[in-house]
C-alpha positions, 0 to 999 in steps of 0.5 A: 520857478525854482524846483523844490528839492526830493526828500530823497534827492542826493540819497544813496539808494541802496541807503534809502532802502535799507531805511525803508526796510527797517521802518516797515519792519519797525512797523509790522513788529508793533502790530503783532507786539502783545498789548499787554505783558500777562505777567504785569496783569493781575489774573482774577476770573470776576472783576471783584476778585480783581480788586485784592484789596478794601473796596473803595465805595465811593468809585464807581467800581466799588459801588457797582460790585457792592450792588452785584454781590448782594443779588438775591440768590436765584432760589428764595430761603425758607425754613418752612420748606428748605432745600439746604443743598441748594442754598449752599451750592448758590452761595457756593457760586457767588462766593467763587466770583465776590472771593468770599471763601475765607469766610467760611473757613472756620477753626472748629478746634478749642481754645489753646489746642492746634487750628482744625481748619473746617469749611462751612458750605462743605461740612456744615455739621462740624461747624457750631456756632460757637466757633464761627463767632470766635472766628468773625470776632477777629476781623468785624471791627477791621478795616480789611476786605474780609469785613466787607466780604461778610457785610456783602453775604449778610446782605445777600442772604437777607435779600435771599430768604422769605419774609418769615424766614426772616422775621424768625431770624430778626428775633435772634438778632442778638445771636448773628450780631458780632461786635454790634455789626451783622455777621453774614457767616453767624446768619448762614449758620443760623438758617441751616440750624433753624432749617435743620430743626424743624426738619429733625435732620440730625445724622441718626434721622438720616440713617433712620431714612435710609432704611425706609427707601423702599417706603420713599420709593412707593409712597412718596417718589411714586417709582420715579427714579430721579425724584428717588436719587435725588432724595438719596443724594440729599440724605447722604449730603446732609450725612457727609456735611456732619463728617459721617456717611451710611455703610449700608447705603447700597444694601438700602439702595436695592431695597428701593429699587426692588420696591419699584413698580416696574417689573424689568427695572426690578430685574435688572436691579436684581443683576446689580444685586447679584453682582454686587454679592459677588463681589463686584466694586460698586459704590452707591453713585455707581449704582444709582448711576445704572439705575438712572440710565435704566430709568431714562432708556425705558421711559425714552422708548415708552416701556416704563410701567408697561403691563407685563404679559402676565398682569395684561392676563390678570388685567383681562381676567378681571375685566371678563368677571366685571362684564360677567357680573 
Protein backbone atom coordinates (compact mmCIF):
# COMPACT_ATOMS: atom_id res chain seq x y z
CA UNK A 1 0.00 0.00 0.00
CA UNK A 2 1.21 3.31 -1.19
CA UNK A 3 2.01 5.70 1.84
CA UNK A 4 -0.04 8.71 1.75
CA UNK A 5 1.94 11.82 2.07
CA UNK A 6 2.22 14.51 5.45
CA UNK A 7 0.64 17.60 5.04
CA UNK A 8 3.92 18.91 6.32
CA UNK A 9 6.13 16.36 4.41
CA UNK A 10 8.83 18.46 2.55
CA UNK A 11 8.11 21.74 4.65
CA UNK A 12 10.70 23.75 6.03
CA UNK A 13 10.34 23.56 10.00
CA UNK A 14 11.51 26.70 10.76
CA UNK A 15 8.80 27.78 7.92
CA UNK A 16 6.27 25.59 9.51
CA UNK A 17 6.49 27.01 12.59
CA UNK A 18 6.28 30.34 11.94
CA UNK A 19 2.98 29.44 10.08
CA UNK A 20 1.84 28.12 13.32
CA UNK A 21 2.48 30.93 15.11
CA UNK A 22 1.06 33.64 13.32
CA UNK A 23 -2.20 31.38 13.12
CA UNK A 24 -2.47 31.09 16.93
CA UNK A 25 -1.83 34.52 17.18
CA UNK A 26 -4.71 35.06 14.33
CA UNK A 27 -6.64 33.14 16.74
CA UNK A 28 -6.04 34.67 20.31
CA UNK A 29 -6.37 38.42 18.48
CA UNK A 30 -10.22 37.46 17.43
CA UNK A 31 -11.15 36.41 20.86
CA UNK A 32 -10.09 39.21 22.84
CA UNK A 33 -11.19 41.33 19.65
CA UNK A 34 -14.45 43.77 20.83
CA UNK A 35 -17.64 42.40 19.38
CA UNK A 36 -18.88 45.56 18.75
CA UNK A 37 -17.34 49.17 18.06
CA UNK A 38 -18.96 51.32 20.73
CA UNK A 39 -18.64 54.37 18.58
CA UNK A 40 -20.74 52.37 15.78
CA UNK A 41 -23.45 51.51 18.60
CA UNK A 42 -26.37 53.67 19.31
CA UNK A 43 -25.96 54.86 23.34
CA UNK A 44 -29.58 54.80 24.58
CA UNK A 45 -30.20 53.82 28.75
CA UNK A 46 -33.99 52.17 27.74
CA UNK A 47 -34.96 50.38 24.47
CA UNK A 48 -37.28 53.19 23.67
CA UNK A 49 -35.10 55.64 23.87
CA UNK A 50 -33.12 53.25 21.48
CA UNK A 51 -35.52 53.65 18.59
CA UNK A 52 -34.59 57.88 17.75
CA UNK A 53 -37.12 58.08 15.40
CA UNK A 54 -41.40 57.43 14.41
CA UNK A 55 -42.13 53.80 16.12
CA UNK A 56 -43.40 51.53 13.63
CA UNK A 57 -46.46 49.81 15.37
CA UNK A 58 -46.73 47.02 13.24
CA UNK A 59 -43.24 45.25 14.65
CA UNK A 60 -43.03 43.76 17.36
CA UNK A 61 -40.76 45.97 19.02
CA UNK A 62 -42.96 48.93 18.37
CA UNK A 63 -46.02 47.12 19.83
CA UNK A 64 -44.10 46.18 22.83
CA UNK A 65 -42.92 49.70 24.02
CA UNK A 66 -46.35 51.00 23.13
CA UNK A 67 -47.71 48.75 25.57
CA UNK A 68 -44.86 49.33 28.22
CA UNK A 69 -45.19 53.21 28.10
CA UNK A 70 -48.84 53.51 28.79
CA UNK A 71 -48.37 51.34 32.21
CA UNK A 72 -50.56 52.56 34.76
CA UNK A 73 -48.38 54.64 36.98
CA UNK A 74 -47.43 52.79 40.52
CA UNK A 75 -49.89 55.51 42.47
CA UNK A 76 -53.44 55.88 41.00
CA UNK A 77 -54.71 59.96 40.64
CA UNK A 78 -57.24 61.38 42.42
CA UNK A 79 -58.49 64.87 42.67
CA UNK A 80 -60.45 64.14 45.76
CA UNK A 81 -57.09 63.31 47.60
CA UNK A 82 -54.01 64.53 45.44
CA UNK A 83 -50.53 64.03 46.05
CA UNK A 84 -49.21 66.21 42.84
CA UNK A 85 -45.54 65.79 43.96
CA UNK A 86 -45.92 62.19 43.51
CA UNK A 87 -47.46 62.09 40.19
CA UNK A 88 -44.94 64.57 38.86
CA UNK A 89 -42.06 62.40 40.16
CA UNK A 90 -43.59 59.26 38.37
CA UNK A 91 -44.08 60.81 35.27
CA UNK A 92 -40.83 62.12 35.70
CA UNK A 93 -39.43 58.52 35.84
CA UNK A 94 -41.42 57.12 32.93
CA UNK A 95 -40.46 59.94 30.66
CA UNK A 96 -36.57 59.44 31.44
CA UNK A 97 -37.14 55.76 29.78
CA UNK A 98 -40.05 56.40 27.04
CA UNK A 99 -38.08 60.08 25.99
CA UNK A 100 -40.81 62.18 26.64
CA UNK A 101 -39.13 65.10 28.00
CA UNK A 102 -39.75 67.71 25.05
CA UNK A 103 -43.05 67.36 25.66
CA UNK A 104 -43.00 69.15 28.58
CA UNK A 105 -40.85 71.70 27.43
CA UNK A 106 -43.14 74.66 27.02
CA UNK A 107 -42.65 78.36 25.55
CA UNK A 108 -44.77 80.32 28.38
CA UNK A 109 -43.74 83.74 26.62
CA UNK A 110 -46.66 85.88 24.28
CA UNK A 111 -46.86 85.67 20.66
CA UNK A 112 -43.88 87.67 18.71
CA UNK A 113 -41.60 88.29 21.98
CA UNK A 114 -38.56 85.94 22.48
CA UNK A 115 -39.13 81.83 23.38
CA UNK A 116 -39.07 81.75 27.38
CA UNK A 117 -38.54 78.16 27.60
CA UNK A 118 -40.26 76.51 31.11
CA UNK A 119 -40.65 72.85 31.88
CA UNK A 120 -44.01 71.40 33.13
CA UNK A 121 -43.09 68.59 35.75
CA UNK A 122 -40.55 71.43 37.34
CA UNK A 123 -42.52 74.60 37.46
CA UNK A 124 -45.90 73.83 36.75
CA UNK A 125 -47.27 76.99 38.05
CA UNK A 126 -45.69 79.36 35.26
CA UNK A 127 -46.98 76.90 32.66
CA UNK A 128 -50.92 78.08 31.87
CA UNK A 129 -52.87 76.33 29.75
CA UNK A 130 -53.00 78.58 26.98
CA UNK A 131 -49.23 77.97 26.18
CA UNK A 132 -49.20 74.09 26.36
CA UNK A 133 -52.00 74.12 23.52
CA UNK A 134 -50.13 76.47 21.43
CA UNK A 135 -47.19 74.49 21.70
CA UNK A 136 -49.05 70.68 21.15
CA UNK A 137 -50.74 72.42 18.34
CA UNK A 138 -47.50 72.44 16.51
CA UNK A 139 -46.74 68.98 16.18
CA UNK A 140 -50.48 67.09 16.80
CA UNK A 141 -51.28 66.68 13.04
CA UNK A 142 -47.23 65.52 12.46
CA UNK A 143 -46.33 62.32 11.57
CA UNK A 144 -43.19 62.59 13.97
CA UNK A 145 -42.05 60.59 17.36
CA UNK A 146 -43.32 63.42 19.44
CA UNK A 147 -46.88 63.03 18.52
CA UNK A 148 -46.70 59.60 19.44
CA UNK A 149 -44.85 60.43 22.74
CA UNK A 150 -47.96 62.47 23.91
CA UNK A 151 -50.71 59.58 22.51
CA UNK A 152 -48.15 57.23 24.89
CA UNK A 153 -48.55 59.90 28.11
CA UNK A 154 -52.48 60.69 27.23
CA UNK A 155 -52.76 57.03 27.79
CA UNK A 156 -50.70 56.58 30.28
CA UNK A 157 -52.42 58.96 32.52
CA UNK A 158 -55.94 57.46 31.76
CA UNK A 159 -54.75 54.63 32.81
CA UNK A 160 -53.14 56.24 36.08
CA UNK A 161 -56.04 58.18 37.43
CA UNK A 162 -59.51 56.80 39.31
CA UNK A 163 -62.61 56.62 37.67
CA UNK A 164 -63.95 59.91 39.15
CA UNK A 165 -61.32 61.60 38.37
CA UNK A 166 -61.94 60.89 35.13
CA UNK A 167 -65.16 61.42 34.34
CA UNK A 168 -64.50 65.10 35.85
CA UNK A 169 -61.87 65.46 33.07
CA UNK A 170 -64.07 63.38 30.47
CA UNK A 171 -66.46 66.59 30.80
CA UNK A 172 -63.57 68.93 29.73
CA UNK A 173 -62.86 67.01 26.81
CA UNK A 174 -63.06 69.65 24.45
CA UNK A 175 -60.30 71.62 26.53
CA UNK A 176 -57.11 68.57 26.35
CA UNK A 177 -58.62 67.81 22.86
CA UNK A 178 -55.95 69.57 19.99
CA UNK A 179 -56.74 69.19 16.55
CA UNK A 180 -59.32 66.58 17.28
CA UNK A 181 -56.58 64.35 18.88
CA UNK A 182 -56.12 63.99 22.86
CA UNK A 183 -53.37 65.79 24.02
CA UNK A 184 -51.36 63.88 27.17
CA UNK A 185 -49.58 67.18 28.09
CA UNK A 186 -53.19 69.64 27.91
CA UNK A 187 -54.48 66.19 30.39
CA UNK A 188 -51.50 66.49 32.90
CA UNK A 189 -52.10 70.14 33.35
CA UNK A 190 -55.66 69.96 33.66
CA UNK A 191 -55.15 67.24 36.59
CA UNK A 192 -52.73 69.44 38.51
CA UNK A 193 -55.57 72.68 37.97
CA UNK A 194 -58.42 70.80 38.94
CA UNK A 195 -56.42 69.23 41.93
CA UNK A 196 -54.91 72.26 42.77
CA UNK A 197 -58.54 74.10 43.13
CA UNK A 198 -60.24 71.85 45.32
CA UNK A 199 -57.06 72.31 47.30
CA UNK A 200 -56.86 76.21 47.18
CA UNK A 201 -53.12 75.53 46.69
CA UNK A 202 -52.39 78.82 45.19
CA UNK A 203 -48.91 80.43 46.43
CA UNK A 204 -50.58 82.97 49.20
CA UNK A 205 -52.56 79.79 50.76
CA UNK A 206 -49.15 78.10 50.88
CA UNK A 207 -47.31 81.05 52.60
CA UNK A 208 -50.74 81.28 54.91
CA UNK A 209 -49.77 77.40 55.77
CA UNK A 210 -46.28 78.23 56.64
CA UNK A 211 -46.94 80.23 59.29
CA UNK A 212 -49.63 77.73 61.20
CA UNK A 213 -46.73 75.09 61.39
CA UNK A 214 -46.63 74.90 64.65
CA UNK A 215 -50.49 74.33 64.32
CA UNK A 216 -49.56 71.18 61.89
CA UNK A 217 -47.12 70.22 64.34
CA UNK A 218 -49.83 69.40 67.35
CA UNK A 219 -53.13 69.02 65.68
CA UNK A 220 -52.42 67.29 62.35
CA UNK A 221 -48.33 65.67 62.47
CA UNK A 222 -49.13 64.53 66.00
CA UNK A 223 -45.10 65.77 67.12
CA UNK A 224 -44.25 63.32 64.21
CA UNK A 225 -41.45 64.87 62.60
CA UNK A 226 -40.91 63.18 59.25
CA UNK A 227 -45.03 63.61 58.69
CA UNK A 228 -43.96 67.25 59.54
CA UNK A 229 -41.12 67.61 57.04
CA UNK A 230 -42.85 66.02 54.55
CA UNK A 231 -45.81 68.26 54.81
CA UNK A 232 -42.85 71.26 54.85
CA UNK A 233 -41.16 69.85 51.63
CA UNK A 234 -44.54 69.70 49.91
CA UNK A 235 -45.59 73.17 50.60
CA UNK A 236 -42.29 74.64 49.40
CA UNK A 237 -42.44 72.29 46.20
CA UNK A 238 -45.86 73.66 45.26
CA UNK A 239 -44.22 77.35 46.20
CA UNK A 240 -40.86 76.47 43.86
CA UNK A 241 -43.19 75.06 40.76
CA UNK A 242 -45.04 78.59 40.74
CA UNK A 243 -41.58 80.35 40.47
CA UNK A 244 -41.50 81.72 44.38
CA UNK A 245 -40.32 80.52 47.52
CA UNK A 246 -41.10 81.73 51.48
CA UNK A 247 -38.12 83.91 53.06
CA UNK A 248 -39.32 83.22 56.32
CA UNK A 249 -39.39 79.49 56.20
CA UNK A 250 -36.87 78.95 58.69
CA UNK A 251 -38.34 81.36 61.24
CA UNK A 252 -41.95 79.10 60.48
CA UNK A 253 -39.78 76.09 60.74
CA UNK A 254 -38.44 76.49 64.65
CA UNK A 255 -41.97 77.75 65.53
CA UNK A 256 -42.91 74.03 64.46
CA UNK A 257 -40.70 72.58 66.17
CA UNK A 258 -40.93 74.34 69.41
CA UNK A 259 -44.41 73.36 69.53
CA UNK A 260 -43.29 69.48 69.51
CA UNK A 261 -44.40 67.62 72.51
CA UNK A 262 -40.89 66.33 73.24
CA UNK A 263 -39.00 68.25 75.68
CA UNK A 264 -35.15 67.60 74.69
CA UNK A 265 -36.00 67.91 70.83
CA UNK A 266 -37.37 71.33 71.92
CA UNK A 267 -34.07 71.96 73.39
CA UNK A 268 -32.06 71.24 70.72
CA UNK A 269 -34.23 72.96 68.34
CA UNK A 270 -33.68 75.88 70.76
CA UNK A 271 -29.65 75.56 70.00
CA UNK A 272 -30.35 75.58 66.39
CA UNK A 273 -32.19 78.56 66.86
CA UNK A 274 -29.72 80.10 68.90
CA UNK A 275 -27.09 79.53 66.35
CA UNK A 276 -29.12 80.64 63.52
CA UNK A 277 -29.43 84.19 65.48
CA UNK A 278 -26.08 84.33 65.56
CA UNK A 279 -25.61 84.34 62.65
CA UNK A 280 -24.71 80.64 61.34
CA UNK A 281 -25.51 79.68 57.48
CA UNK A 282 -28.51 77.63 57.45
CA UNK A 283 -30.92 76.67 55.06
CA UNK A 284 -34.37 75.40 55.57
CA UNK A 285 -33.12 71.78 54.35
CA UNK A 286 -30.15 71.98 56.49
CA UNK A 287 -32.45 72.26 59.34
CA UNK A 288 -34.95 69.99 58.91
CA UNK A 289 -32.26 67.77 58.11
CA UNK A 290 -31.03 68.17 62.05
CA UNK A 291 -34.39 67.88 62.91
CA UNK A 292 -34.81 64.72 61.11
CA UNK A 293 -31.79 63.01 62.40
CA UNK A 294 -32.62 64.09 66.03
CA UNK A 295 -36.02 62.40 65.40
CA UNK A 296 -34.75 59.33 64.45
CA UNK A 297 -31.74 58.98 67.00
CA UNK A 298 -34.40 59.61 70.08
CA UNK A 299 -36.95 57.36 68.88
CA UNK A 300 -34.18 54.31 67.90
CA UNK A 301 -33.07 54.58 71.70
CA UNK A 302 -36.67 54.95 72.99
CA UNK A 303 -36.36 58.23 74.50
CA UNK A 304 -38.98 60.02 72.21
CA UNK A 305 -42.11 61.65 74.55
CA UNK A 306 -40.23 59.96 77.34
CA UNK A 307 -41.74 62.14 80.80
CA UNK A 308 -39.20 64.09 81.84
CA UNK A 309 -38.41 64.18 85.60
CA UNK A 310 -40.35 67.01 86.51
CA UNK A 311 -43.79 65.86 84.42
CA UNK A 312 -42.85 62.03 85.97
CA UNK A 313 -43.53 64.31 89.58
CA UNK A 314 -46.60 66.27 88.44
CA UNK A 315 -47.66 62.51 86.84
CA UNK A 316 -47.38 61.16 90.47
CA UNK A 317 -48.62 64.31 92.02
CA UNK A 318 -51.82 63.56 90.31
CA UNK A 319 -51.80 60.17 90.75
CA UNK A 320 -51.39 60.29 94.78
CA UNK A 321 -54.77 63.20 94.72
CA UNK A 322 -56.56 60.63 92.61
CA UNK A 323 -56.07 57.86 95.22
CA UNK A 324 -56.97 60.41 97.86
CA UNK A 325 -60.01 61.33 96.38
Amino acid sequence: MARTSRPTEGIDPATFATAVAAAVDQILAARTRPTANVADTHFAISPALAQPNVLDYSSATGAKIFTKATEPLKTCFNIKCPNIRILLNEIQTRSESFGWNALFNINVSNDGDLPVIRNLLATHGQCNINSIQRESTSYMNTMTRKRQNNYQLFVCLTNSVDDHTKRILANEEQTYMSTGHPCGVTYLKMLIQKAEVDTRATASHIRRLLTQLDSYMVKDAKHNINIFNEYVNNQMNSLASRGETSNDIIVNLIRGYMACSDKKFVEYIEKCKDSYEEGENMTYQSLMAKAERKYQARVMNGEWNIPTQEQEEIIALKAKLGSWN
